[in-house]
MARBA-3410 file (N, C-alpha, C, O; in Angstrom, 1 decimal):
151
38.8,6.7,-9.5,38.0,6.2,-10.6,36.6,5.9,-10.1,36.5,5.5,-8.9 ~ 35.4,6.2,-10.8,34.2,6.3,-10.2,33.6,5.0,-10.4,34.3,4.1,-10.7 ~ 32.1,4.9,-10.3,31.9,3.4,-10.1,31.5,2.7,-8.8,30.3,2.3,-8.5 ~ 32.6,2.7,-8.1,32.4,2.3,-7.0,31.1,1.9,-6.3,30.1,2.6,-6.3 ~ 31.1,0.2,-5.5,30.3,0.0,-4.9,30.5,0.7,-3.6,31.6,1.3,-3.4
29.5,0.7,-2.4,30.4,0.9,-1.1,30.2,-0.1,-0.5,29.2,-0.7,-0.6 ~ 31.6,-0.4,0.6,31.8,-1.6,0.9,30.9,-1.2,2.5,31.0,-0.2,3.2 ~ 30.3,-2.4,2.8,29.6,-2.3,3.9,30.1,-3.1,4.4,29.2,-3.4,5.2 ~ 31.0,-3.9,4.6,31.5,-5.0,5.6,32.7,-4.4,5.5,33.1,-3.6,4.7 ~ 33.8,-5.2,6.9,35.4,-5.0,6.5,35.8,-6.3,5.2,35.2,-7.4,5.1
36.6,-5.9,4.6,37.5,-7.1,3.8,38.0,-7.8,5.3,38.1,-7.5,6.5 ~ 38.0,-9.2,4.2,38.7,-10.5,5.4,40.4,-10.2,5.1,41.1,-9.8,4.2 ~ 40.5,-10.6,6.1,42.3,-10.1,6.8,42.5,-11.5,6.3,41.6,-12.3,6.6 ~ 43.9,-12.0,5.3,43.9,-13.3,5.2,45.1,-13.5,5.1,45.6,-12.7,4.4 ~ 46.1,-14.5,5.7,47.3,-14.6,5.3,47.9,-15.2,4.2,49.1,-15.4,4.2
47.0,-15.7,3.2,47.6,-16.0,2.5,46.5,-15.1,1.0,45.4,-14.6,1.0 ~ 47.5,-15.2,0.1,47.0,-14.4,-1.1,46.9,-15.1,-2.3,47.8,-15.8,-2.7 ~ 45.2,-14.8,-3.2,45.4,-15.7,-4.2,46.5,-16.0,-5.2,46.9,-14.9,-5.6 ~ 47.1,-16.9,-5.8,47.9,-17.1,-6.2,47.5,-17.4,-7.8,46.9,-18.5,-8.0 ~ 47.7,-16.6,-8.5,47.1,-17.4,-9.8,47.8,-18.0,-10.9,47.4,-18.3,-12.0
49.1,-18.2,-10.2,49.9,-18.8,-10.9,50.0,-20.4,-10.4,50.3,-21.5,-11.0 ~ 49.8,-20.3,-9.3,49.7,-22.2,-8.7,48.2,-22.6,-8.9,47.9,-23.8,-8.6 ~ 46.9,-21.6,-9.4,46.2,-22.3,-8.9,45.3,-21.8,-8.0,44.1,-21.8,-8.2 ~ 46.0,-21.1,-6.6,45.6,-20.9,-5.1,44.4,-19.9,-5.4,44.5,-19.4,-6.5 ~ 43.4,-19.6,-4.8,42.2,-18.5,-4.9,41.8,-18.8,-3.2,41.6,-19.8,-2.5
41.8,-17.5,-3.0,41.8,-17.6,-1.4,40.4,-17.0,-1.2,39.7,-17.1,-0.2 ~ 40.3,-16.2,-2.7,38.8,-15.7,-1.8,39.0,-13.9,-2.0,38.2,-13.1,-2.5 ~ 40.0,-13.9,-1.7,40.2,-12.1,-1.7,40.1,-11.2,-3.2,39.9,-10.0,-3.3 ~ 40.3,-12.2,-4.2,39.8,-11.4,-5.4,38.2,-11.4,-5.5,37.6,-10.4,-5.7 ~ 37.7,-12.5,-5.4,36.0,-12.4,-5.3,35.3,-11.6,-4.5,34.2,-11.1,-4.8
36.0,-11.4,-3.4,35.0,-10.1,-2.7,35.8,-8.9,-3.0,35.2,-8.1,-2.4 ~ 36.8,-8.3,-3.7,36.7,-7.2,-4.7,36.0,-6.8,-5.8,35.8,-5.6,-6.1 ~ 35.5,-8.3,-6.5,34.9,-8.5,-7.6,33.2,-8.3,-6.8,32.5,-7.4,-7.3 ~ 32.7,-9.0,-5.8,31.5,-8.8,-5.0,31.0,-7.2,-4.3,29.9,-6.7,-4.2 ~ 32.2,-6.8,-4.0,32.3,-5.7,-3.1,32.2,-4.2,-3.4,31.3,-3.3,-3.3
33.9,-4.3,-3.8,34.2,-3.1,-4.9,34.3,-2.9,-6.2,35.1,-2.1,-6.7 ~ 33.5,-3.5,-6.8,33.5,-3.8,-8.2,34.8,-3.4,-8.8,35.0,-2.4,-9.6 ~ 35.9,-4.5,-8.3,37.2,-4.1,-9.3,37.5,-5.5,-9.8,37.2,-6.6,-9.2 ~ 38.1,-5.3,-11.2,38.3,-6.2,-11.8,39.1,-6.5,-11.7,40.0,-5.7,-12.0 ~ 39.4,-7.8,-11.4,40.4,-8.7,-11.2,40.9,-9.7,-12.4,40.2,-10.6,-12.7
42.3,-9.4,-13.1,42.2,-10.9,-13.6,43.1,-11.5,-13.1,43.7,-11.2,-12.0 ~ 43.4,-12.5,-14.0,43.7,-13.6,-13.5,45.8,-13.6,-13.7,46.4,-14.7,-14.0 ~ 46.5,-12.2,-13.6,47.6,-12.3,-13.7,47.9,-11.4,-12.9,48.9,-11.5,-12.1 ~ 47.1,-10.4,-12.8,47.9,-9.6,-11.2,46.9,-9.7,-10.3,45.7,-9.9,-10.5 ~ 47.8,-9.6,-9.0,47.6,-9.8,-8.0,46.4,-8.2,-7.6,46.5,-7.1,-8.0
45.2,-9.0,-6.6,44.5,-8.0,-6.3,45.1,-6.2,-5.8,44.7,-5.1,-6.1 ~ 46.2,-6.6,-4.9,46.8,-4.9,-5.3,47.2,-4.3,-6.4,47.0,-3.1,-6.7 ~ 47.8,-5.2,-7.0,49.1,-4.7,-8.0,47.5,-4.3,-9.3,47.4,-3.1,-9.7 ~ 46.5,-5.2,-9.7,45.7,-4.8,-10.5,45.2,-3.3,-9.9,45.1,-2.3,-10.7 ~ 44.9,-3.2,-8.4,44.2,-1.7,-8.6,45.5,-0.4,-8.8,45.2,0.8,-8.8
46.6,-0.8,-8.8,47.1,-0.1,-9.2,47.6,0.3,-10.2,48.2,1.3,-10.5 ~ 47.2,-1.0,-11.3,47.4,-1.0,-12.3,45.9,0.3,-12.9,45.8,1.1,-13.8 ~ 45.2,0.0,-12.0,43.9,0.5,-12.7,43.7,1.9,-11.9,42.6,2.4,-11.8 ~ 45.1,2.5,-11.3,45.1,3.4,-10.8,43.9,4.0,-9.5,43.6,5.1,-9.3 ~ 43.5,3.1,-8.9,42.3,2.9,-8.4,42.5,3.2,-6.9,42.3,2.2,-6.2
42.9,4.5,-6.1,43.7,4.6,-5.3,42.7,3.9,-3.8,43.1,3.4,-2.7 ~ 41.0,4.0,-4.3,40.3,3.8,-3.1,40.5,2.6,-2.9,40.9,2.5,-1.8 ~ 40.3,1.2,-3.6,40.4,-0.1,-3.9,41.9,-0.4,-3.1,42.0,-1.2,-2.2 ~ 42.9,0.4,-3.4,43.9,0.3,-2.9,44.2,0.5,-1.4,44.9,-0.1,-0.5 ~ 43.7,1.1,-1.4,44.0,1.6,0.4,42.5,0.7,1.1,42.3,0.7,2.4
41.8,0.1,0.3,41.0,-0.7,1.2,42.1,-2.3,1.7,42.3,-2.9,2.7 ~ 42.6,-2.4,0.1,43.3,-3.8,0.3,44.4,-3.7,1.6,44.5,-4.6,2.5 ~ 45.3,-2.3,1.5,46.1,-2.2,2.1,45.7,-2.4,3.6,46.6,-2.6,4.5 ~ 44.2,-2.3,3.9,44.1,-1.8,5.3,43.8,-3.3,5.8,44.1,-3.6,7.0 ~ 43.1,-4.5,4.8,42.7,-5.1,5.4,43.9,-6.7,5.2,43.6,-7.9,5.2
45.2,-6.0,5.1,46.6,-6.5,4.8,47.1,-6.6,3.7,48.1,-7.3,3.8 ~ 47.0,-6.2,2.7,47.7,-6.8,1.8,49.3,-5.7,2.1,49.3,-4.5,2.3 ~ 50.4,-6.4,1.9,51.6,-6.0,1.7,51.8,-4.9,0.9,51.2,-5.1,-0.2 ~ 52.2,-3.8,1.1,52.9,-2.2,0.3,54.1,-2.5,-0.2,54.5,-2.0,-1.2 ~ 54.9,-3.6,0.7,55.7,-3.9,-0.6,56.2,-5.3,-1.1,57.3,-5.9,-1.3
54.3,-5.4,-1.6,55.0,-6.6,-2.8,55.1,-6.6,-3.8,54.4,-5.9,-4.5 ~ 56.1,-7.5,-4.3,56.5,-7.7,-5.8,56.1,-8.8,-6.6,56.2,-10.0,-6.4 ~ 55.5,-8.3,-7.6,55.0,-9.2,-8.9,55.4,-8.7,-9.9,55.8,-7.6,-9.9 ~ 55.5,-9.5,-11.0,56.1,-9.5,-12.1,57.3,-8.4,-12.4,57.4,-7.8,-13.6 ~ 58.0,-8.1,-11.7,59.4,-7.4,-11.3,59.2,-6.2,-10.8,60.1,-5.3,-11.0
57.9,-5.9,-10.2,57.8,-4.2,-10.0,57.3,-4.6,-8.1,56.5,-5.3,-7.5 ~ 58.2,-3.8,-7.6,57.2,-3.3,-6.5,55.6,-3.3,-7.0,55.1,-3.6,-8.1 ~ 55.1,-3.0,-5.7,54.0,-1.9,-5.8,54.4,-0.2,-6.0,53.6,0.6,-6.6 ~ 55.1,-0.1,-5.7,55.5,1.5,-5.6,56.2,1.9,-6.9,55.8,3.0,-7.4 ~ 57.4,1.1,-7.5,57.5,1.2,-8.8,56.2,1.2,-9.6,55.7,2.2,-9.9
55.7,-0.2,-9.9,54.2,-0.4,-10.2,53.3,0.8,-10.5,53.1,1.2,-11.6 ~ 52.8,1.7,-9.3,52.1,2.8,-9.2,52.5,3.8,-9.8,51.7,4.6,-10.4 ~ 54.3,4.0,-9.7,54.4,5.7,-10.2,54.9,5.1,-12.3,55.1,5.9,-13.2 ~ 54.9,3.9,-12.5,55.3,3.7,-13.9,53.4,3.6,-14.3,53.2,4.2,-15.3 ~ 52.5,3.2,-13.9,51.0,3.9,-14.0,50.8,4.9,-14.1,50.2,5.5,-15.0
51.4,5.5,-12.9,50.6,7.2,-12.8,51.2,7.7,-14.0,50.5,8.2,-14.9 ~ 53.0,7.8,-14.3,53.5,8.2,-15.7,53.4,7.7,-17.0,53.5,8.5,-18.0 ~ 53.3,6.6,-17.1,53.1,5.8,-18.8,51.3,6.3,-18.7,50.8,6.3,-19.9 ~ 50.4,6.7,-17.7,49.0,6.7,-17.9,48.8,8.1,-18.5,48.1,8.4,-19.5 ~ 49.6,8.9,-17.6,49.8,10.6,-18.3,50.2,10.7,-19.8,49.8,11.5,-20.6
51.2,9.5,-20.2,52.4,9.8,-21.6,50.7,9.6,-22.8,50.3,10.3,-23.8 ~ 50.0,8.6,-22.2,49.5,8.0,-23.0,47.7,8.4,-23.0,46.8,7.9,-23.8 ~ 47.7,9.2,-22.1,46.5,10.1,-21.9,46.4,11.4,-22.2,45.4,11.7,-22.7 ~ 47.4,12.5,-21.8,48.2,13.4,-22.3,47.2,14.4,-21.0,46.9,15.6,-21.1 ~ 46.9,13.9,-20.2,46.5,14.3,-18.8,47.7,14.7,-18.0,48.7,14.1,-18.4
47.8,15.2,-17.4,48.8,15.7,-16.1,48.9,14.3,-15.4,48.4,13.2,-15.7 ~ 49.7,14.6,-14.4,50.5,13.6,-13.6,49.6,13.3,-12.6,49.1,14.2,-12.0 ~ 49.4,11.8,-12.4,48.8,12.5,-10.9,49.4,11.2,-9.6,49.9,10.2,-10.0 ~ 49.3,11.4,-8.5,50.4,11.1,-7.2,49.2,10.1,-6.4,49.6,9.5,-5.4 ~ 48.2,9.9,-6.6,47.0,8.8,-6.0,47.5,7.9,-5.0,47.5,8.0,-3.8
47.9,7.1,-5.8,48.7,5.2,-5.6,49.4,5.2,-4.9,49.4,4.4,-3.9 ~ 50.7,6.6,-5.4,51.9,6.7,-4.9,51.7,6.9,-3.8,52.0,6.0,-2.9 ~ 51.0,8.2,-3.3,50.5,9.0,-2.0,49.8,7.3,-1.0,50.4,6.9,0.0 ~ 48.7,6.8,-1.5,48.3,5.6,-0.6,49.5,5.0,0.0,50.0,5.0,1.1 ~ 50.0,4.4,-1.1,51.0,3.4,-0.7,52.2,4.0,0.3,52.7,3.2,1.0
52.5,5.0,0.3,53.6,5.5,1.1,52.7,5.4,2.5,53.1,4.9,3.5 ~ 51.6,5.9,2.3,50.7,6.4,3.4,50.7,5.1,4.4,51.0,5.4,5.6 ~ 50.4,3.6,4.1,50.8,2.5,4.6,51.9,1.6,4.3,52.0,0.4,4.0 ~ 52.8,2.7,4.5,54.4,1.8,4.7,55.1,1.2,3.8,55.8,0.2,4.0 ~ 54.9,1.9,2.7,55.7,1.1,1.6,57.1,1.9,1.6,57.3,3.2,1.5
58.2,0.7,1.7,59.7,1.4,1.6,59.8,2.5,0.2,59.7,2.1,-1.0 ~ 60.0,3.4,0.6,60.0,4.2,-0.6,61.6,4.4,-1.1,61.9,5.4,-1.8 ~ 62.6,3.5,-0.6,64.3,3.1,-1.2,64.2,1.6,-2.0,65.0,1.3,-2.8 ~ 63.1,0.8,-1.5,62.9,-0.8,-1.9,63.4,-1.1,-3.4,62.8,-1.0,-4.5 ~ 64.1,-1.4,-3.3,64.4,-1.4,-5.0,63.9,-2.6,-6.0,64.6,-3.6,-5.8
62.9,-2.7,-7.0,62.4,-3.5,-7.7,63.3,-4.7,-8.2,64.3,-4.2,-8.8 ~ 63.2,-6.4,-8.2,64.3,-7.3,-8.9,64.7,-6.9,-9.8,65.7,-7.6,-10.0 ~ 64.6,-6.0,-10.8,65.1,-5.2,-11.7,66.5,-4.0,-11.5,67.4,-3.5,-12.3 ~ 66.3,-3.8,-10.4,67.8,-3.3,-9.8,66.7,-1.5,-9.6,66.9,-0.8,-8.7 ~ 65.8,-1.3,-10.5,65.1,0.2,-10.5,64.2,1.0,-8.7,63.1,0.5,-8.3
64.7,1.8,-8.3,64.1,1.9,-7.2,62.7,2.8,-7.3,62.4,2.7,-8.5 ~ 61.9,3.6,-6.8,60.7,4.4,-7.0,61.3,5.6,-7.6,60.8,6.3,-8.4 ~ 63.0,5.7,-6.9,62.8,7.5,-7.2,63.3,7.2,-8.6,63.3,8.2,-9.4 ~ 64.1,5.7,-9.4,64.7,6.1,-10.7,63.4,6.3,-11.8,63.3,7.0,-12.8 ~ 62.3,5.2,-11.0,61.5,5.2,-12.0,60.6,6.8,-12.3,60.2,7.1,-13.4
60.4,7.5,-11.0,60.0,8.8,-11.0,60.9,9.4,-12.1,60.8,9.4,-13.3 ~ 61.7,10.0,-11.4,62.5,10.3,-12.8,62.8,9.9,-13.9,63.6,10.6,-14.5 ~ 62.4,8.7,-14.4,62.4,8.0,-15.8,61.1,8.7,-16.4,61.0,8.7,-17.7 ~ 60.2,9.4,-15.5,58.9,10.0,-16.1,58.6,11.4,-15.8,57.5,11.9,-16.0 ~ 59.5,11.9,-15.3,59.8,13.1,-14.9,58.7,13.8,-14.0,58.2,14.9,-14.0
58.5,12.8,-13.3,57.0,12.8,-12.1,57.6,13.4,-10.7,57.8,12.8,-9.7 ~ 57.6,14.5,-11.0,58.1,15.5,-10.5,57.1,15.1,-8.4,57.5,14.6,-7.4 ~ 56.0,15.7,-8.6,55.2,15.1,-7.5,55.6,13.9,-7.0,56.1,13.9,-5.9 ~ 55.5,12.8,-7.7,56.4,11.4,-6.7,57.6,11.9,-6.2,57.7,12.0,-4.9 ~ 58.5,12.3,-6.8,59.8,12.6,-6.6,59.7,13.6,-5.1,60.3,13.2,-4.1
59.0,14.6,-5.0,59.0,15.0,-3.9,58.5,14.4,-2.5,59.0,14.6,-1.4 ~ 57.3,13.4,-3.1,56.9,12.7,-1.9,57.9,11.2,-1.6,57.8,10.6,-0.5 ~ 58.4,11.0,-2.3,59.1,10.1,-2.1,60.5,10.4,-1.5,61.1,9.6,-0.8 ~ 61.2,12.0,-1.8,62.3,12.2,-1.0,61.6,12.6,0.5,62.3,12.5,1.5 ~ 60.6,13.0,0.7,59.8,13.7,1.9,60.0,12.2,2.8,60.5,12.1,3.9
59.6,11.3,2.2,59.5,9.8,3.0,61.0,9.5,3.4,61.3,8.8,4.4 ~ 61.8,9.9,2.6,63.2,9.0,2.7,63.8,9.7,3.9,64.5,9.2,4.8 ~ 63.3,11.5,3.9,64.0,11.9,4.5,63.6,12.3,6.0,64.0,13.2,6.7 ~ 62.5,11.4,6.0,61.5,11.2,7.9,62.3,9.6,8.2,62.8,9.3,9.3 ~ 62.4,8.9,7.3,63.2,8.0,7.7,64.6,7.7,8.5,65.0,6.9,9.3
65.0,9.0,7.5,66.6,8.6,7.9,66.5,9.7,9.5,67.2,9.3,10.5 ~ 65.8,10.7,9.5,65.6,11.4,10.7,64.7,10.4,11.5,64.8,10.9,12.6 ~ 63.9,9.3,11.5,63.5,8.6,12.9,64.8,7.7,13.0,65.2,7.6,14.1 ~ 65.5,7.1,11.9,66.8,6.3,12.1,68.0,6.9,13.0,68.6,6.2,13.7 ~ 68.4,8.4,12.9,69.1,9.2,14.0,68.7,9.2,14.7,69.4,8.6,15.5
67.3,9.6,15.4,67.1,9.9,16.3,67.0,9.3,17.7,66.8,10.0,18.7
END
């Protein structure tokens, strides 16, 4: 998604994340709002929004400068989260599919078997949208896994 500022500093590494359900503001949505001009509100969490907003570079900034690949807010992974974006964004755009989010987040370690509090894992939801591209990259992850796990 274009727009973009460029970020000329690193993001602050922080251990704890704003919370906008207690209250908590740590800071890390403000310098996305300062930085990368992404918009934050005030019910998802700075990852989970840029993946809401399909925003793969935003994403892989947060990722690098910690945020969790696999957390869960409002019952979705991030990785559920991304590929029910990339497909409900195609149903409803009538654009092709596209693998952005998905591709980041695998790229920094997101369990691609993690299964959402909803009982739904990446690959049901792939296939719930017939997101043929997830589905490949996400068996391609499962199946370096289970081959570093033999080996």
């Amino acid at each position: 998604m274009g727009g973009h500022l460029p970020v000329t500093a690193p993001l602050p590494v922080t251990a704890e994340r704003d919370d906008p359900v207690n209250g908590h503001r740590d800071g890390v949505a403000d310098v996305l709002r300062s930085r990368l001009n992404v918009v934050v509100s005030d019910y998802w969490t700075p990852a989970h929004q840029a993946v809401e907003q399909e925003d793969a570079e935003a994403l892989a900034r947060l990722l690098a400068a910690g945020a969790d690949p696999d957390e869960v807010f409002s019952n979705m992974t991030l990785l559920t989260h991304a590929i029910d974006a990339e497909g409900d964004g195609s149903l409803q755009s009538g654009q092709p599919l596209t693998v952005h989010t998905t591709a980041v987040l695998l790229a920094f370690g997101a369990d691609p078997e993690l299964a959402d509090p909803d009982g739904r894992t990446p690959m049901n939801m792939a296939d719930h949208y017939g997101h043929d591209l997830a589905m490949k990259l996400l068996q391609t992850h499962i199946s370096r896994r289970a081959r570093t796990w033999c080996a």
